[in-house]
C-alpha positions as CSV (number, residue, x, y, z in Angstrom):
1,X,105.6,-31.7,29.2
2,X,105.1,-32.8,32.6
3,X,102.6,-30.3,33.5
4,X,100.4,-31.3,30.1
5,X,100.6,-34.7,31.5
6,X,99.2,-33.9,35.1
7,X,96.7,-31.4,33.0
8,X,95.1,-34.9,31.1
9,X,95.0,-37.1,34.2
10,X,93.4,-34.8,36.1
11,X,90.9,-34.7,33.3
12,X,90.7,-37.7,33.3
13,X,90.0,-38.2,36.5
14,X,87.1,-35.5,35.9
15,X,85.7,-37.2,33.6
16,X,85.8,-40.5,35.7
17,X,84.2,-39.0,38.6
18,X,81.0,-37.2,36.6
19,X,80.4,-40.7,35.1
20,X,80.3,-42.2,38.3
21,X,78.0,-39.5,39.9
22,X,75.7,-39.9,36.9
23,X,75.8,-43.9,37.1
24,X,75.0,-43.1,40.6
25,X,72.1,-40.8,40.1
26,X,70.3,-42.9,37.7
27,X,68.3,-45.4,39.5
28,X,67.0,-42.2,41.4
29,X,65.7,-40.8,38.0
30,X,64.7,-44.0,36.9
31,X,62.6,-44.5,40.3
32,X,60.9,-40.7,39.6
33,X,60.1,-41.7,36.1
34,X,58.9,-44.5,37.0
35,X,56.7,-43.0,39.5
36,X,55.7,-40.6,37.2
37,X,54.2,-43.2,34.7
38,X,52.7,-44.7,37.0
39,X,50.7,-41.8,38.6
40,X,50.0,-41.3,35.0
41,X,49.3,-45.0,34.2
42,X,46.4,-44.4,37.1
43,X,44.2,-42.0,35.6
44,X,41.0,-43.2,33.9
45,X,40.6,-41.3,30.6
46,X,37.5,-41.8,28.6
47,X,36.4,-40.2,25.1
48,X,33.0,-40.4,23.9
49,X,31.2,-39.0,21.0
50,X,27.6,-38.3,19.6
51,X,26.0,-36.7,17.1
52,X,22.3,-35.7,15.7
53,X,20.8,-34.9,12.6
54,X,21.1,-34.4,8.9
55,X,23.8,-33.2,6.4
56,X,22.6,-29.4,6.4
57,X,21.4,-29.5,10.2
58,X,23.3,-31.1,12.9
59,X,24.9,-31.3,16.2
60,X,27.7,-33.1,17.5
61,X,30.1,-33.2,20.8
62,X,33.0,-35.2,22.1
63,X,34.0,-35.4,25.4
64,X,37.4,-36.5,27.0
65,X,36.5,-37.9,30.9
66,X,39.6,-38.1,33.0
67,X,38.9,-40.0,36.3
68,X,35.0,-39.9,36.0
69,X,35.1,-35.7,35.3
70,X,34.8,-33.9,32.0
71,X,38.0,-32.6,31.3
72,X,37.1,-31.2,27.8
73,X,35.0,-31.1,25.3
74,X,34.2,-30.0,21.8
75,X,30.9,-28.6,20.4
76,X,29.8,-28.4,16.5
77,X,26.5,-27.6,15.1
78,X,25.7,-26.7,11.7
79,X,22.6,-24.8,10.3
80,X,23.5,-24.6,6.3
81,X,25.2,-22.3,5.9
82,X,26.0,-21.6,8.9
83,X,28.5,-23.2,11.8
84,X,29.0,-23.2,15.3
85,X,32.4,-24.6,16.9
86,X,33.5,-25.0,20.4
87,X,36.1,-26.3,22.6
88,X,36.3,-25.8,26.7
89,X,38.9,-27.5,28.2
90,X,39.7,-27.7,31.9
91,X,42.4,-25.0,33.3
92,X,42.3,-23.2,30.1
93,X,42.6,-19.6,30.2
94,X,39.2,-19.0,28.7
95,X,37.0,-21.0,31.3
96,X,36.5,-21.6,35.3
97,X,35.9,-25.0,36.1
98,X,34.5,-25.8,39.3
99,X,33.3,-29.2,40.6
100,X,30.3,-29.6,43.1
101,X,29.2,-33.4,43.9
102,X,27.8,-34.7,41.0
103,X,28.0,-31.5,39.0
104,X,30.4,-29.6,37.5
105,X,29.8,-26.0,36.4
106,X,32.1,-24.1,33.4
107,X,31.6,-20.3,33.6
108,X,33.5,-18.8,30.1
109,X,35.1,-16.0,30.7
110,X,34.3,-12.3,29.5
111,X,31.1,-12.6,29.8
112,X,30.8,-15.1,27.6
113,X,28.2,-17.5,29.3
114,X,28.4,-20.7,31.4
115,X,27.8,-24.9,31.0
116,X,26.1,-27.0,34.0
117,X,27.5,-30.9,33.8
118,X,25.7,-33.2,35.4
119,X,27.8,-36.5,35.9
120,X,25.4,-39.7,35.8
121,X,25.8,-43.3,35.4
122,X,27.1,-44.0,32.2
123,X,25.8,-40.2,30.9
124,X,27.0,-36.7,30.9
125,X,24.1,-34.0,30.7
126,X,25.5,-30.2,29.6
127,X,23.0,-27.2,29.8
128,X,24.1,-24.6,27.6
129,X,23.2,-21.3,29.3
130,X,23.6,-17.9,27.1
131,X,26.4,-18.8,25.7
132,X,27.5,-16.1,23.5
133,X,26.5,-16.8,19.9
134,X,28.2,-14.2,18.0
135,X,31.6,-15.6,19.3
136,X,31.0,-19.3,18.4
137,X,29.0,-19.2,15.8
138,X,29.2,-15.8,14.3
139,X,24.7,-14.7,14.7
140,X,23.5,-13.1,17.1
141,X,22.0,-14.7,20.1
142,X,22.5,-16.6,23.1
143,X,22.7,-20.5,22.7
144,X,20.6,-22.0,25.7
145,X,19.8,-25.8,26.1
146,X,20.4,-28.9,26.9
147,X,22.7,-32.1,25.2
148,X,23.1,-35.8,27.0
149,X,25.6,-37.9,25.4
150,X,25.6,-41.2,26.6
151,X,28.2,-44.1,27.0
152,X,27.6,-46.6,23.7
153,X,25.0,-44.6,22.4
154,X,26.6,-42.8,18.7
155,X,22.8,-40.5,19.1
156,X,22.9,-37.2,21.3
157,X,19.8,-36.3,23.1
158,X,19.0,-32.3,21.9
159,X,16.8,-29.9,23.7
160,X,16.8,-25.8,22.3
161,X,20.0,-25.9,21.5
162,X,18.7,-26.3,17.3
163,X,15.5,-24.6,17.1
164,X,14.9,-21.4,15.8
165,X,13.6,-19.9,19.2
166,X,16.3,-21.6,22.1
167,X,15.2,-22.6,25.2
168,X,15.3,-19.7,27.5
169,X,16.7,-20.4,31.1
């Protein structure tokens, strides 16, 4: 019986001891969390939205800014009855992102064409540049032109990207 009783206090003293290593480490953990949030807390993030045109014919986009940069966005058009869906989002595996002053260019991979964004005040302009058709919007075709969605302003500014005979680059 003796040796069960040693057995428990040294348990106990176990016990004891990884409590007060834990109580110890906290305030560390707490300070990297803290930390953490607050690196967080310091990115700007920004979503805006647009859209043009009707119920059978329209085009929309909404884009997520994170410290002054597109991060991601996500492209819809519709020709009845047809649809066209997109969404590019920074360090995906689908998309190189690479930033150049004001402008940041978005080559999809396989092939599948690229996006030039040009940063402004208060504006982001994207130029669509064969972009694959078939993929996004099941046609054929390459969708070329340009979209500028502004800050406060619910109405995108289209060029090629829904007529008939797209922009060519």
């Amino acid at each position: 019986m003796r040796n069960e009783g040693s057995k428990t206090e040294a348990i106990s003293l176990a016990l004891a001891a990884c409590c007060v290593l834990t109580l110890v480490g906290a305030p560390a953990g707490a300070a990297a969390a803290e930390k953490t949030a607050a690196k967080s807390a310091a990115q700007k993030v920004e979503r805006l939205a647009c859209g043009l045109g009707t119920e059978d014919s329209h085009a929309r986009i909404a884009v997520e800014v994170l410290n002054g940069r597109v991060n991601r966005f996500a492209y819809y058009s519709k020709w009845k009855p047809r649809t066209c869906s997109m969404e590019v989002v920074r360090g995906d595996a689908y998309s190189k992102w690479a930033d150049h002053g004001p402008t940041t260019t978005v080559l999809l991979m396989e092939e599948m064409g690229f996006f030039w964004i040009d940063h402004g005040q208060g504006r982001y302009h994207f130029t669509f540049s064969d972009i694959d058709r078939m993929r996004y919007c099941g046609m054929e075709g390459k969708i070329n032109g340009y979209l500028t969605i502004r800050r406060a302003d619910p109405k995108c500014e289209l060029i090629g990207l829904m007529e008939e005979n797209p922009v060519a680059e």
